[in-house]
Residue frames as a rotation matrix with the C-alpha (Angstrom) as fourth column:
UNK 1
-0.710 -0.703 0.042 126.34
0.674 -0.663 0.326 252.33
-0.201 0.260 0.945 -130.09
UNK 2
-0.610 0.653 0.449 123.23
-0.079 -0.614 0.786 253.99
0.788 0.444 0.426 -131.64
UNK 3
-0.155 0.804 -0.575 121.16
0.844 0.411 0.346 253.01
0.514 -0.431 -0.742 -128.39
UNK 4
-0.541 -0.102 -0.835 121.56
0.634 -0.701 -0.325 256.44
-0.552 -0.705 0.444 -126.48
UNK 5
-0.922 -0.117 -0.369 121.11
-0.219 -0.630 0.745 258.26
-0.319 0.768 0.555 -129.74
UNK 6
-0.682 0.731 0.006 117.63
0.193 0.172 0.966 256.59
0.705 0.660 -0.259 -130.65
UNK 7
-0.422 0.461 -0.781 116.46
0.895 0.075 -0.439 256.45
-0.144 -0.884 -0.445 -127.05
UNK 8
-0.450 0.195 -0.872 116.58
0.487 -0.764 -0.423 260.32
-0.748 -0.615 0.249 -127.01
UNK 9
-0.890 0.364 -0.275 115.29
-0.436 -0.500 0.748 260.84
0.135 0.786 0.604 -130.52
UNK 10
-0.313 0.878 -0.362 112.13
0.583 0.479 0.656 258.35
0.749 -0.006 -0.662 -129.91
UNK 11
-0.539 0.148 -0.829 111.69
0.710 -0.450 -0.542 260.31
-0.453 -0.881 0.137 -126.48
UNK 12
-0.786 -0.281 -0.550 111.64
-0.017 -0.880 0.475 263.66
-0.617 0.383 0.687 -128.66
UNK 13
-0.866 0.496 -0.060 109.11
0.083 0.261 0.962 262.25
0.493 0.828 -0.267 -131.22
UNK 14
-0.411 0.692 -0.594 107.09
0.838 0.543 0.053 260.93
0.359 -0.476 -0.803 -128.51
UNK 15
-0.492 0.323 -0.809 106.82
0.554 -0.601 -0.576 264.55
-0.672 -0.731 0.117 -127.20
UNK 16
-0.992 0.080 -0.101 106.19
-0.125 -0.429 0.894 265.96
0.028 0.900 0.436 -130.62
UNK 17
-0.860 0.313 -0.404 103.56
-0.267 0.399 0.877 263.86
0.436 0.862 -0.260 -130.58
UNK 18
-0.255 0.665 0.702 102.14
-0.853 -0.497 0.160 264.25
0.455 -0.558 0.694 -127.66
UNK 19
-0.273 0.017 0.962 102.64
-0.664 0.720 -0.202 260.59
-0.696 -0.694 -0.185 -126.59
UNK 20
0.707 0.698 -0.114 101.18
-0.553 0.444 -0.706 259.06
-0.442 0.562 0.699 -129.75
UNK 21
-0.264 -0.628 0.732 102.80
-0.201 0.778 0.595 256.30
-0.943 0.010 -0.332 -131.46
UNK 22
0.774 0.353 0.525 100.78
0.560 0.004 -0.829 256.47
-0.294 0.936 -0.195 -135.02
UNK 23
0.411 -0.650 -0.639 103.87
-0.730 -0.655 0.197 259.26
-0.546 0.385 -0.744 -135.69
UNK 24
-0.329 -0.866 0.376 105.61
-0.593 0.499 0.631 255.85
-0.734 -0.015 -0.679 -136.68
UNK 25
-0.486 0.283 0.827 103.11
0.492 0.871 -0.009 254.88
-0.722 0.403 -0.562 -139.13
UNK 26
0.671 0.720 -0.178 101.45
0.429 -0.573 -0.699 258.11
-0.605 0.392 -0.693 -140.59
UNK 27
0.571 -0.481 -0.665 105.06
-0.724 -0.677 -0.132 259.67
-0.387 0.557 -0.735 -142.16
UNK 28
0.951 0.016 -0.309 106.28
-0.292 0.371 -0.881 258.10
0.100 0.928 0.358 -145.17
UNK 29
0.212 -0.975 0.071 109.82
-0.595 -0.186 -0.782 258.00
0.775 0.123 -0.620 -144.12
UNK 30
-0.456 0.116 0.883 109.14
-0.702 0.563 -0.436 256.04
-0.547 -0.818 -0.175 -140.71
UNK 31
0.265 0.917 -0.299 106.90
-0.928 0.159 -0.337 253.94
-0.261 0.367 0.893 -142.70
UNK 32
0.687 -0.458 -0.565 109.30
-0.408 0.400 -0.821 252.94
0.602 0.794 0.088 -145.19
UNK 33
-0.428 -0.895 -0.122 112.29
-0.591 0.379 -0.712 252.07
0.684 -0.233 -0.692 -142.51
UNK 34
-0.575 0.012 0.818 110.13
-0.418 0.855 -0.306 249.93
-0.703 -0.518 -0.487 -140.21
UNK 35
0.717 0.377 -0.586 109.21
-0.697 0.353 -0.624 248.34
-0.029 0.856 0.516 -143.44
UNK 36
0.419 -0.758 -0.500 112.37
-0.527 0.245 -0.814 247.23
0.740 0.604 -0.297 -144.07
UNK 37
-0.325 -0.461 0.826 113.16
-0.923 -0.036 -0.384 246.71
0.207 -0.886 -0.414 -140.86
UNK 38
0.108 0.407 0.907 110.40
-0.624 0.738 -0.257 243.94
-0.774 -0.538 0.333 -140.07
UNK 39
0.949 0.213 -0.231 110.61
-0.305 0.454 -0.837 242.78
-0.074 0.865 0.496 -143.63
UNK 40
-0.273 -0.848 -0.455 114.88
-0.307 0.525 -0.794 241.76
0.912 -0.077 -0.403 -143.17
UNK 41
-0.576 -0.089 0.813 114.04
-0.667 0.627 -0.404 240.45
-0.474 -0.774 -0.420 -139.21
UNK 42
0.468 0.641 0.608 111.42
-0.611 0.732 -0.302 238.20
-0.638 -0.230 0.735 -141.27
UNK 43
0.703 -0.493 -0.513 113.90
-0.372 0.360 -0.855 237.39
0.606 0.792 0.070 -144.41
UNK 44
-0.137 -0.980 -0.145 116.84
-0.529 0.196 -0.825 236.56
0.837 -0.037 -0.546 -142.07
UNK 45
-0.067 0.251 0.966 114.92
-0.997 0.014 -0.073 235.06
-0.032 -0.968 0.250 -139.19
């Protein structure tokens, strides 16, 4: 359901950024949700 919808926002970033991938690690808000993210795939894995 959300796959279209992230695809074209990660695209977007990626252009922001000029192709860089640190965008996903330098803003506090990205930080914090693939925090959580890897931190419930390791709690529930």
């Amino acid at each position: 359901m959300l796959g279209p919808v992230f695809l074209t926002r990660f695209k977007q970033a990626l252009g922001v950024s000029n192709g860089d991938l640190s965008i996903f690690l330098t803003r506090p808000i990205s930080l914090t949700l693939l925090s959580l993210t890897v931190g419930s795939i390791l709690i529930y894995a």
